[in-house]
N, C-alpha and C positions, 0 to 999 in steps of 0.2 A: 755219732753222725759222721758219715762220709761224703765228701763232694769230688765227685768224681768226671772227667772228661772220657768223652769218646775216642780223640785223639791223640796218645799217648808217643814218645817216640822210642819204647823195646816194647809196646807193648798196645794193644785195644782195651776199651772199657771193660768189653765182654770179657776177657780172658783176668781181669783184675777183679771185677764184681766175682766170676766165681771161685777167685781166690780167698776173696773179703768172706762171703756166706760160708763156704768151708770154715777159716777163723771165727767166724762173728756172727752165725745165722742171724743173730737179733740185730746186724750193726744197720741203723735207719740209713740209705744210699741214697741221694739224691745226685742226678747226670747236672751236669751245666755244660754242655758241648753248643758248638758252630754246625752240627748234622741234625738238618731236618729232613731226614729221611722217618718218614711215620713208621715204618717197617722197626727201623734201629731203635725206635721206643718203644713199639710194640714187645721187641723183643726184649727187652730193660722191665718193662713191665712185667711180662714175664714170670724173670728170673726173680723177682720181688723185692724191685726199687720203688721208695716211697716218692719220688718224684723225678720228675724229667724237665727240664728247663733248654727252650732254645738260647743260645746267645742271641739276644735283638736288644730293642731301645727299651724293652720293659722287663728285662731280663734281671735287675733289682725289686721290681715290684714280685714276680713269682716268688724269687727266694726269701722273701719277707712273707709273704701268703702260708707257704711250709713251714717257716721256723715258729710263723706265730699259731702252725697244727702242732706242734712238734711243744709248744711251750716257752720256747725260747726265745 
C-alpha cells in the first residue's frame, strides 16, 4: 500500500504514481491530497489508484472504509 499526496514539493502525484506502477504494478495507491479538483481524480483513477481521498473533516473515516477493503 501507498499513500500518496497530489502535492509534493520536486515533484506531482501524477509523475510519482507512474513511477510507483512501473516498480509495483500491483502496489494498492491510495491519494490523500487537499485537490479537489474531480478532473485530478479522475485522472488517479485512471492510472489505476485504489482510492482517492479529499483532505476534509471525514477524511479518517474514508481511509478507514479502504483499509477495512484492503483487509487491513
Amino acid at each position: 500500500i501507498v499513500f500518496l499526496d497530489y502535492f509534493l514539493p520536486d515533484a506531482n502525484g501524477s509523475e510519482i504514481m507512474e513511477q510507483i506502477k512501473e516498480i509495483a504494478p500491483e502496489a494498492k495507491v491510495i491519494i490523500i491530497s487537499s485537490q479537489e479538483d474531480p478532473k485530478v481524480a479522475a485522472d488517479f483513477t485512471k492510472a489505476g489508484i485504489f482510492g482517492y481521498i479529499v483532505k476534509d473533516k471525514d477524511w479518517k473515516q474514508k481511509l478507514a472504509h479502504y483499509l477495512k477493503e484492503l483487509n487491513l
